[in-house]
Every structure is written in structure tokens, then in C-alpha cells.
C-alpha positions as a printed Julia matrix, in Angstrom:
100×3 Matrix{Float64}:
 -26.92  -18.53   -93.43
 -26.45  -17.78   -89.57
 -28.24  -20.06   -86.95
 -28.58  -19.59   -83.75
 -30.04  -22.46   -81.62
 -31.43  -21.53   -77.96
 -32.55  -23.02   -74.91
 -33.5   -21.99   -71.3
 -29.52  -22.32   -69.97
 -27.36  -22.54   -73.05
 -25.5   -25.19   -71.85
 -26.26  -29.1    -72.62
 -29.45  -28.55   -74.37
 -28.92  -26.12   -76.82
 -25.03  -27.71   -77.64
 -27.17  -31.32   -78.06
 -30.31  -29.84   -80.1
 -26.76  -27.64   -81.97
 -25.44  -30.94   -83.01
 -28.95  -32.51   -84.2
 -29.45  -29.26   -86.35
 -25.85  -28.74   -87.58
 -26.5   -32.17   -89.21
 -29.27  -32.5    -90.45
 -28.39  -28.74   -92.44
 -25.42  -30.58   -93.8
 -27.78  -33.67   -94.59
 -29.73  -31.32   -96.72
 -26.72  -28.61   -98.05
 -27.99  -26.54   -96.43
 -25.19  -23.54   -96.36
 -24.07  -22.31   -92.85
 -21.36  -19.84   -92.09
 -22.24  -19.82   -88.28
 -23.97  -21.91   -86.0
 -23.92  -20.44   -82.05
 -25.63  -22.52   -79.27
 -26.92  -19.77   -76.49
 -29.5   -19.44   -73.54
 -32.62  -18.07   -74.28
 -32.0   -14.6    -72.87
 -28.87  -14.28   -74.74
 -30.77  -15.74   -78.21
 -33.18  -13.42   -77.95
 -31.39  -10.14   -77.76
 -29.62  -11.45   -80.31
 -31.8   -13.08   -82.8
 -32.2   -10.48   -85.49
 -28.45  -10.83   -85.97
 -29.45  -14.55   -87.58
 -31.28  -15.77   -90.32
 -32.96  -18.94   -88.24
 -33.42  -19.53   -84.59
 -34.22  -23.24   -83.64
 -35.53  -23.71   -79.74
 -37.81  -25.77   -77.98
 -41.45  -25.56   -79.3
 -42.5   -23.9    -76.07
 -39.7   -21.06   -76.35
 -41.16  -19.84   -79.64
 -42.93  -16.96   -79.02
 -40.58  -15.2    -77.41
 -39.2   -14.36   -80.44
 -42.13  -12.88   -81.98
 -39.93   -9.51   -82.54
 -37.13  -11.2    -84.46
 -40.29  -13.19   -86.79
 -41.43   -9.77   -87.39
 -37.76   -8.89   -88.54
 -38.01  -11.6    -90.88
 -36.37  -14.36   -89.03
 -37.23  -17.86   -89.33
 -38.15  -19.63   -85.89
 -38.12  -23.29   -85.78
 -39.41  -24.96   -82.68
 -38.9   -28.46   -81.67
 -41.02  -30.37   -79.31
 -38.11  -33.34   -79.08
 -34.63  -31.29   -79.4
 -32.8   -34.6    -79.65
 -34.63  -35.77   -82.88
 -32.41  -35.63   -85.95
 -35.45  -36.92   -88.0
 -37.77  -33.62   -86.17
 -35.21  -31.59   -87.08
 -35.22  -32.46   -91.05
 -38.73  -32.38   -91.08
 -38.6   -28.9    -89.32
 -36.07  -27.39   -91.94
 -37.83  -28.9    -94.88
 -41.28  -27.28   -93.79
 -39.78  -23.94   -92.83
 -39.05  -23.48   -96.44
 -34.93  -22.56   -95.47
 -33.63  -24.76   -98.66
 -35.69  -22.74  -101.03
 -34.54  -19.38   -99.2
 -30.9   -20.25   -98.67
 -30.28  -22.74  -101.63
 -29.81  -21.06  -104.35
């Protein structure tokens, strides 16, 4: 599974919400084979190249083109929550896609 996580800069947001994702996907074994912290111009235009795009809650519609590629968007209200970011993987149904 590739995951991209995004915020409005790239830079200390995205690489802190990164690190909150990165484990709670190992927490669950959760397979990854990249992970690539981004601004959210960049994560846009490139979203469809991923399987799951995690950004701040009030970031997720603009990528309403990659969710109609079949991407999985996963917004967080607090990006520094390892327990939001569980819950958020558990109800976006990734283990049962990518768990095979």
C-alpha cells in the first residue's frame, strides 16, 4: 500500500501527522511500501498515484478527483493524535482492503 500524507506546506505538519500514521499502520500490520509526507498542492496532483491520502479534516475535499479514482481519503481534525489516527484507519476499512 502507498500513503501519501498532506498538509498546507509539507513541512512540519505533514512529517508530524507522517510519523502518527506510519505508526499506528505498523500498530495494526498494516502493509506499506511507501509513505511520502508532501504539501497539499503537491499531494494533490499526485494522489491517484497512492492508495490512501491522510490530511487535515478540512483539506478533504480537495481530493474529491482522486476519491472518484478510488482512493481512500482520511481526514484528521487533530493530526497529532496517534489514537485519531487508529480510529481513522480502522473505520476507513484499509485492513480489510490491504490485509489480506
Amino acid at each position: 500500500m502507498k500513503v501519501v500524507v498532506s498538509c498546507a506546506n509539507g513541512a512540519g505538519t505533514s512529517l508530524m501527522m507522517k510519523m502518527r500514521v506510519e505508526k499506528a499502520l505498523k500498530e495494526l500490520n498494516v502493509p506499506v511500501t511507501k509513505i511520502h509526507h508532501c504539501s497539499i498542492s503537491e499531494g494533490k496532483s499526485t494522489a491517484t498515484t497512492y492508495d490512501v491520502v491522510f490530511c487535515p479534516a478540512n483539506f478533504v475535499s480537495m481530493f474529491k478527483d482522486a476519491e472518484a479514482k478510488g482512493v481512500i481519503i482520511i481526514g484528521m481534525r487533530n493530526v497529532l493524535s496517534d489514537v485519531e489516527a487508529k480510529e481513522k484507519i480502522i473505520a476507513s476499512g484499509i485492513i480489510e482492503k490491504f490485509c489480506v
